[in-house]
N, C-alpha and C positions, 0 to 999 in steps of 0.2 A: 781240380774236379771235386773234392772234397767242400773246399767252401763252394761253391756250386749246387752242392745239394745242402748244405746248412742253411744258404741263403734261402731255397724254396722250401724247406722244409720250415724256417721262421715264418716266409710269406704265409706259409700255408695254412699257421698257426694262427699268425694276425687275421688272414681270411676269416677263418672259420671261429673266433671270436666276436672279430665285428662284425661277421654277417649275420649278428642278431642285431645292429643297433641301427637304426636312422637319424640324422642330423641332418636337419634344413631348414629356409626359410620359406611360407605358404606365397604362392601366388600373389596375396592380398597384400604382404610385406614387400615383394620383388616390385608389386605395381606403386606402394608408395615410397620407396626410394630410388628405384631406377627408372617406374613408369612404362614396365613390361609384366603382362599377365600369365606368367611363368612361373614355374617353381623353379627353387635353385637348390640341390642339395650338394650339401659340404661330405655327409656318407648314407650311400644309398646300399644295403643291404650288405655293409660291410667293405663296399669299395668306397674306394677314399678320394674323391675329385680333386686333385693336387692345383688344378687349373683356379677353381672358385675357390682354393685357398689361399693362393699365391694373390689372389684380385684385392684390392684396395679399393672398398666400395666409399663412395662421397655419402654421407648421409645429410638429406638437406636442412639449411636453417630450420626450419618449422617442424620438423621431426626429432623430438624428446625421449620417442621409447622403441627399444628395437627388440623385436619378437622372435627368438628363435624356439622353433619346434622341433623334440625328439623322442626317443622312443626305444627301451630295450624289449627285442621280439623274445616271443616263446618262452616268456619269464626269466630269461635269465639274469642272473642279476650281476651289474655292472658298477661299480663303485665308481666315481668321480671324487674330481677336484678343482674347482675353477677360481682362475685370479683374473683380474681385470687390473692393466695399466694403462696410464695416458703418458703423452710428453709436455700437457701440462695443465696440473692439477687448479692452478687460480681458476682456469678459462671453463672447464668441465671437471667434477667431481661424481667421477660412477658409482649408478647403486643397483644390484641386484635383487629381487625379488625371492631365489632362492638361497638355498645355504652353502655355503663355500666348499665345503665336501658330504657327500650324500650318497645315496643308488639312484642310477638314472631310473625314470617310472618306466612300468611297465606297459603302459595304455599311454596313446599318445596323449601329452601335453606340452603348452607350451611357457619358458619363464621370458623374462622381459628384464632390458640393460635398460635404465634410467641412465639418458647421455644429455641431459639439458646445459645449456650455456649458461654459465653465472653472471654474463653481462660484466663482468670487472675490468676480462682482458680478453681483446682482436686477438685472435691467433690462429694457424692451421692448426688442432689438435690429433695428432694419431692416437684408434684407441683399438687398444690389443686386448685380445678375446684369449686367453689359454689356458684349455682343457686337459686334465692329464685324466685317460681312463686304463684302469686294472683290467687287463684283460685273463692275466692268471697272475698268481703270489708275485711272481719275479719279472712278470712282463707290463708295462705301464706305454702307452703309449699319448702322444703329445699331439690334440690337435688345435692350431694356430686360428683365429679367426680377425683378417685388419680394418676396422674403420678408420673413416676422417670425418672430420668436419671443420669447415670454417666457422667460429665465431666472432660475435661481433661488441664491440664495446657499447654499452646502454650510454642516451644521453642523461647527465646528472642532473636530478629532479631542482628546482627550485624549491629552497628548504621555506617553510611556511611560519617559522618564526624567527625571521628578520624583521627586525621597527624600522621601519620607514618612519621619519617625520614628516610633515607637510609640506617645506618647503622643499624639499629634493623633489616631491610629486608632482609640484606646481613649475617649476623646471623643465622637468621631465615634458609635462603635456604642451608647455610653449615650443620647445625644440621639434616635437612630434609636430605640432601644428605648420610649423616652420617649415619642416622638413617637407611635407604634403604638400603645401603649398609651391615650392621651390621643384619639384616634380611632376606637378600638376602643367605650370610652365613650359618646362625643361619640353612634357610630349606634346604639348600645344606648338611648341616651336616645331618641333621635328615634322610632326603631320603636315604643317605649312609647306615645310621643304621638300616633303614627299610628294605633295599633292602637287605641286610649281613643277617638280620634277617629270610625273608621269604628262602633266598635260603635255609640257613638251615634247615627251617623246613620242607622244600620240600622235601627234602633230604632223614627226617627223615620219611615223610610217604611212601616214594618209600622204603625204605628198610622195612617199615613195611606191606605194600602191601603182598609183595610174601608169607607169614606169614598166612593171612589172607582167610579165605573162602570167595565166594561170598556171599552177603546178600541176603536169600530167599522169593522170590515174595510169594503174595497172594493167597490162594489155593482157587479160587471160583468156582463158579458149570458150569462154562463150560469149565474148564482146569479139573476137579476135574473126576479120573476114576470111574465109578459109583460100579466095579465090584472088586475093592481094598478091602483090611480089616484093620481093625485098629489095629496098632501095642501097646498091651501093654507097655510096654516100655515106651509110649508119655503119658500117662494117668496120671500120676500125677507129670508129670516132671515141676520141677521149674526154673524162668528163670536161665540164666548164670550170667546176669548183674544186679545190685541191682537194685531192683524195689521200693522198702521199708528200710524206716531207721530202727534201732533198736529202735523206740518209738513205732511203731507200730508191734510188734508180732502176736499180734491177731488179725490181716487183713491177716496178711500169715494164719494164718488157718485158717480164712474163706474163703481164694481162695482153699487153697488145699479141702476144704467141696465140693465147687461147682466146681472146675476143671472139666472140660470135653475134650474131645477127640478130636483135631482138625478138624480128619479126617471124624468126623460126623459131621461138619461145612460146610453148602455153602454160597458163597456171591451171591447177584444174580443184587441187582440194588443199586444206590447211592440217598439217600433217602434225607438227607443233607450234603454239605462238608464247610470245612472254610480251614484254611492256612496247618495244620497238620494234623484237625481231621475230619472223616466221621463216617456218618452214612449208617446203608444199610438196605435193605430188603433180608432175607437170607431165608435159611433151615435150619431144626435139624433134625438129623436122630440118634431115638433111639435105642439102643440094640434088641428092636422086629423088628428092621424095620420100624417103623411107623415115619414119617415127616410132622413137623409142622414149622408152619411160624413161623422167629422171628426177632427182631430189633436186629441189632449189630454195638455195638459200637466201634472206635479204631481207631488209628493211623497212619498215613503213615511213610514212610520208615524217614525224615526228622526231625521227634518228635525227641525232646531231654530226657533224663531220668526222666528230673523232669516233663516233662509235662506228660511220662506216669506214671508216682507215681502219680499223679492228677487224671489221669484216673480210675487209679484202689480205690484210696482212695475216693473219692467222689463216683463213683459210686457200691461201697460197703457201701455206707452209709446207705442205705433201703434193706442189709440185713436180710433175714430169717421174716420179714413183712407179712400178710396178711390181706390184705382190698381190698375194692371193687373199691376204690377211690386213692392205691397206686399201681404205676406199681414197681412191683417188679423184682428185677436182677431174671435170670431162671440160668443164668452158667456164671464161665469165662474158657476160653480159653488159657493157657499160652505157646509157646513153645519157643526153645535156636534159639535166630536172627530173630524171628519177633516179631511183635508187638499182644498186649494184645487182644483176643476179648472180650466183655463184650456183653450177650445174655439177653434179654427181651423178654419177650411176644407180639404178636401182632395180634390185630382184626381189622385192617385198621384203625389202629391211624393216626394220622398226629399231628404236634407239634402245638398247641394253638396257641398261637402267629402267625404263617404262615398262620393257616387256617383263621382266625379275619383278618391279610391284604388282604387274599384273598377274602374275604365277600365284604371288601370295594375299592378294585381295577376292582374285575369283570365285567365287563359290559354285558357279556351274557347271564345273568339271569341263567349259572348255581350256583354259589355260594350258601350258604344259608344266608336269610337276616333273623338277630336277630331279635326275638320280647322283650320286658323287661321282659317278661315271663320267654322266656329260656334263659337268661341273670343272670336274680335272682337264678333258678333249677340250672344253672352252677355254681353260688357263692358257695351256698350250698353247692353241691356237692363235691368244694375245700373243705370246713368249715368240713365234714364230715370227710376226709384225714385226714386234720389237726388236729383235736380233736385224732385219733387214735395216727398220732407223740406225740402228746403232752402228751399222757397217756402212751407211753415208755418214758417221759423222752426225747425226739429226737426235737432239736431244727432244722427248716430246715435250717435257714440262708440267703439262696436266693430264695423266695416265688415269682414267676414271671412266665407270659404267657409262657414266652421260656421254663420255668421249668415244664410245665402240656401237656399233650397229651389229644385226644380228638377222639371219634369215629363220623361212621356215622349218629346215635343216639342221638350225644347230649352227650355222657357218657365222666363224664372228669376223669383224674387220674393224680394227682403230682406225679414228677417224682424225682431225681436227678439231682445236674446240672454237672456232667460228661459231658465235652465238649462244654459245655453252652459261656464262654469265647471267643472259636477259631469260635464258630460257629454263634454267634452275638457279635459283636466287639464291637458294636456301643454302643451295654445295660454294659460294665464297663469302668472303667478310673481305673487311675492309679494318684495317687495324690503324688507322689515323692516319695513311702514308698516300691517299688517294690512289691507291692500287688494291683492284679488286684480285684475290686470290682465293684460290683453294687451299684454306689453310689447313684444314684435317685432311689431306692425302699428301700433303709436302714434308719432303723429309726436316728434320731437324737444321740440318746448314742450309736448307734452302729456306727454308723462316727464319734464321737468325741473321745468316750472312749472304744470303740470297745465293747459293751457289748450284748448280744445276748440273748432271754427269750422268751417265749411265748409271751409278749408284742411284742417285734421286730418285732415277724413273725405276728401276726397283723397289724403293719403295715404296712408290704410290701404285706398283704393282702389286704389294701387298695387302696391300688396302684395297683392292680392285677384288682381289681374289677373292676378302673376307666380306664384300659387296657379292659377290657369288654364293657364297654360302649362306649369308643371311637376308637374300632374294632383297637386294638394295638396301638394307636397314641405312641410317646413317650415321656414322661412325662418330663415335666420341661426343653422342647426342648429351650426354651429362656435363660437359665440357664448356666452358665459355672460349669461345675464340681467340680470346686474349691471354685464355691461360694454358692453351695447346701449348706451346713452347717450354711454359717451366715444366708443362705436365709429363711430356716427354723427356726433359733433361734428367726430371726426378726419378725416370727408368720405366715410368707407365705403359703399357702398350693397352688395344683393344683386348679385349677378352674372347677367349675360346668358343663359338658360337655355338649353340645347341645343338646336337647330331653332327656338328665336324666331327671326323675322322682327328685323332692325334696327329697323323702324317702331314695331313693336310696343316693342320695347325702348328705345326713345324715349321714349314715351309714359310708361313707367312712370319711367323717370329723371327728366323734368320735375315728376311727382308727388313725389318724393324730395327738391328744391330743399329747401335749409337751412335760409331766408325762407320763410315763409308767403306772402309777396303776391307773390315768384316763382313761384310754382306755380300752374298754370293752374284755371280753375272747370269745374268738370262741364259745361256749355256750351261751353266750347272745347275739351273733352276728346270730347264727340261731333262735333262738327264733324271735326276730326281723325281718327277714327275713322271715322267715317264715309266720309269722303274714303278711306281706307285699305279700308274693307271695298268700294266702289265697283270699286278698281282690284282688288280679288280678284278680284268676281262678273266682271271683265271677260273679266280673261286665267286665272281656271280652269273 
C-alpha cells in the first residue's frame, strides 16, 4: 500500500511539472510526412502520449528537415538536454538548429533536425530523438522520439577531367552506329511478325463470327415483360462454358440446390460497380407471386471465365449458413451466354466500408456520426458472425469493412468477398505470385506462409476494428505492399487512432501478437468487449 501511494504521489509530481510543457508536431509537419492534416502531440499539457512515442514514423526520401514545436507554460522554466543518434552515421549525419542543452522557450517556437541523406550509402537509417527534461533538482525525465528513413545511394558523377584521345571516340561512334542500325532491324523484323501474326488471327475470328449467336443482354425490370411465364426448360439449366474445375463438384450441386429461374429475376438500380463486376438492387418474384428485395451480384459481359469461377466460388462460400450476423446467398441464377446472378437478401444494407467514408466525407449532417458506443455493439456484432464460421469449421480469410454490410439500425452482417477485388482495387496487391490479396489485413503467416486459422481471422479482425474507428481510413497507407511483411516482422503495428479509447486500442493490439496462439479467440475478444461496452452504457 505504501508504494502505491509513492507511486501516485511521483505520478502526481511528474503531472503537475509537465503540465506546463507542450511537445508536438503542427498539422503542416503531420501532413508532409504521413499526409494527414492533424496535429500529433508527443505531450499535451503535461500528459505524455506513450502511443506517438512508441510510433516509428517513416520520414520520406524528399524530407531533409523535421520540425518539431514546443512550449514551457506559465513561464516556467524547464531545462533540457537533447542528443540525437542514428544507426548509421555514413548514410545520414544530424544537425540541430538548437543547442544541446538550454531552457525550453517560453512562447511557442519551433527548432528543426536536419536528417538529409549523404547519398554515399542505401540504408534503412533509425533516428533517435532523446530529450532529458529537469523537472525539479532530482527529478529528470526522459522523452524518446523514433524516425526512419530509407536512403539511397547517388549515382557516381562522370568525373570531367578524363582525356580521351581521338581514337577511342572514333570507335566509340562506329559501335554506336553499329549498334542503332542492328536494332533498327532487329524491330523491323519483329513488326513484320506481328503484323503476319494479327492478320491471321483476324481472319480466324471473322470465319468464326458467322458461327456464333449474338451475346444476350441483361433481362432487367424495365426491358423484363411482367406478363411472361417462366420456361421450365431454364430452371436448372447449367452453363455451356466451364465455370468450375473438376476440384470443385460439390459447388456444382450446390448451385443446382439454389438455381432459380432467371425469368423471376429483375435488376433495377447499380448499387456498386468496379471494372467487370456489379452489384445491384433488384426483385424476386416467387412461384405465389410474392416479390422481394434483393442484392445481386455478377458480371458484365467483358468478365473472363476465371473471374466468374471467382464469383460463384467465393460467393458460395457462406452456403446453407444461418445467423443473424451472416448474410447469406438466397439463389444463383445460371443461364447458356450470360453471366452468373448470385441473389442475397436485402433490408437497405449498404457495404460497411462505403457507409464509414460516408460518416467521414459528409458535411451535411446527414451521415451518422459514430459514438464508441455503436462502434464497440458493431465489433461485437462481427465477433458474433465469427464465432458462428468458426463453429463450422469455416475460415473467412478476408475479414474487412468491404467484406460486412450494415443496416439503418446499426445491424452488421459478414458477408463474402465475391467481388470484393474488382470492386475495391486499392484494398489488394498482387506481390509477383498472380494472386490478388489483401495484404494489409493478413496476418503475418498468412503472407509469408500462406497459412490461414481462426487466429488469422482475428487478425484481420483487428484491423477491421481499427477500420471502425478511423471511419475506413486505410491501413498502413505509408507502407509499400511489398514491405508489409518485413514491416510487421520488425514489430510495426498500425498506430492508435485519434479519440480511440486505450481499451479499445488494446484490443486491437492483442489481435496483432506475432504468435498466433498469443492472440486471443473471438470469445475472449467478446468477453472483453463486452466488459467495455458495460462500463459505457454506464457512465454515458
Amino acid at each position: 500500500m505504501v508504494h502505491k501511494y509513492l507511486y501516485l504521489l511521483c505520478a502526481f509530481i511528474i503531472h503537475e511539472c509537465l503540465g506546463y510543457l507542450n511537445l508536438f508536431l503542427t498539422s503542416q509537419e503531420v501532413q508532409k510526412t504521413l499526409g494527414l492534416d492533424v496535429e500529433l502531440y508527443y505531450i499535451r499539457d503535461g500528459q505524455i502520449n506513450n502511443n506517438a512515442l512508441a510510433y516509428v514514423m517513416d520520414i520520406p526520401l524528399n524530407v531533409d528537415n523535421l520540425l518539431i514545436s514546443w512550449e514551457s507554460l506559465n513561464g516556467k522554466a524547464l531545462p533540457y538536454n537533447i542528443g540525437i543518434t542514428t544507426s548509421n552515421l555514413h548514410s545520414i549525419t544530424p544537425k540541430l538548429n538548437i543547442t544541446q542543452s538550454g531552457i525550453i522557450p517560453t512562447t511557442l517556437q519551433t527548432f528543426t533536425l536536419s536528417v538529409p541523406c549523404t547519398g554515399t550509402v542505401a540504408d534503412q537509417v533509425n533516428i533517435d530523438i532523446s530529450m532529458n527534461i529537469t523537472l525539479q533538482p532530482n527529478n529528470i525525465t526522459t522523452i524518446k522520439i523514433q524516425r526512419k528513413k530509407n536512403c539511397k545511394r547517388n549515382e557516381t558523377p562522370i568525373s570531367s577531367n578524363i582525356s580521351i584521345d581521338s581514337k577511342p571516340v572514333t570507335n566509340s561512334v562506329n559501335i554506336f552506329y553499329t549498334a542503332v542500325g542492328s536494332a533498327i532491324i532487329l524491330i523491323g523484323f519483329l513488326a513484320i511478325c506481328v503484323l503476319r501474326y494479327y492478320l491471321k488471327e483476324k481472319k480466324k475470328k471473322s470465319s468464326r463470327g458467322n458461327s456464333m449467336q449474338p451475346h444476350m443482354t441483361y433481362l432487367t425490370s424495365a426491358t423484363r415483360n411482367p406478363t411472361s411465364t417462366c420456361s421450365y426448360g431454364s430452371f436448372r439449366r447449367m452453363p455451356s462454358y466451364s465455370l468450375i474445375d473438376e476440384r470443385s463438384k460439390d459447388l456444382q450441386e450446390r448451385i443446382s440446390e439454389l438455381t432459380i429461374q432467371r425469368c423471376r429475376v429483375g435488376l433495377n438500380s447499380v448499387i456498386l460497380e468496379g471494372t467487370f463486376g456489379r452489384v445491384y438492387l433488384g426483385s424476386y418474384t416467387d412461384e405465389n407471386g410474392r416479390q422481394e428485395e434483393v442484392l445481386v451480384k455478377t458480371v458484365t459481359d467483358h468478365a473472363s471465365q476465371i473471374q466468374i469461377s471467382l464469383l460463384l466460388q467465393e460467393g458460395m462460400f457462406m452456403y446453407s449458413l444461418n445467423h443473424k450476423n451472416i448474410l447469406t446467398i438466397l439463389g444463383v441464377s445460371i443461364e447458356d451466354q450470360t453471366a452468373p446472378f448470385l441473389l442475397y437478401p436485402y433490408h437497405s444494407y449498404k457495404n460497411l466500408k462505403v457507409f464509414l467514408q460516408k460518416c467521414k466525407l459528409n458535411s451535411e449532417g446527414v451521415a451518422h456520426t459514430l459514438t464508441t458506443q455503436e462502434v464497440v455493439d458493431m465489433a461485437l456484432q462481427v465477433i458474433q458472425g465469427m464465432q458462428y464460421l468458426h463453429k463450422k469449421h469455416l475460415w473467412h480469410k478476408d475479414l474487412a469493412a468491404r467484406n460486412c454490410v450494415v443496416d439503418d439500425k446499426l445491424r452488421i452482417k459478414v458477408t463474402d468477398n465475391a467481388l470484393s477485388r474488382d470492386l475495391f482495387p486499392s484494398d489488394y496487391h498482387c506481390l509477383g505470385d498472380n494472386e490478388n490479396r489483401p495484404i494489409k489485413w493478413m496476418a503475418i503467416e498468412s503472407l509469408l506462409q500462406k497459412e490461414f486459422s481462426s487466429s488469422s481471422d482475428v487478425w484481420s479482425f483487428g484491423v477491421l476494428l481499427w477500420e471502425l474507428t478511423t471511419l475506413a481510413q486505410q491501413p498502413y497507407v505509408e507502407i509499400d505492399p511489398f514491405e508489409v511483411a518485413a514491416y510487421l516482422k520488425d514489430g510495426y503495428r498500425l498506430a492508435q487512432p485519434v479519440n480511440c479509447p486505450d481499451e479499445l486500442f488494446a484490443v486491437m493490439a492483442y489481435c496483432w501478437a506475432m504468435s498466433p496462439s498469443e492472440r486471443p479467440t473471438f470469445t475472449q475478444l467478446q468477453v472483453c468487449l463486452q466488459e467495455f461496452y458495460a462500463q459505457l452504457i454506464r457512465y454515458v
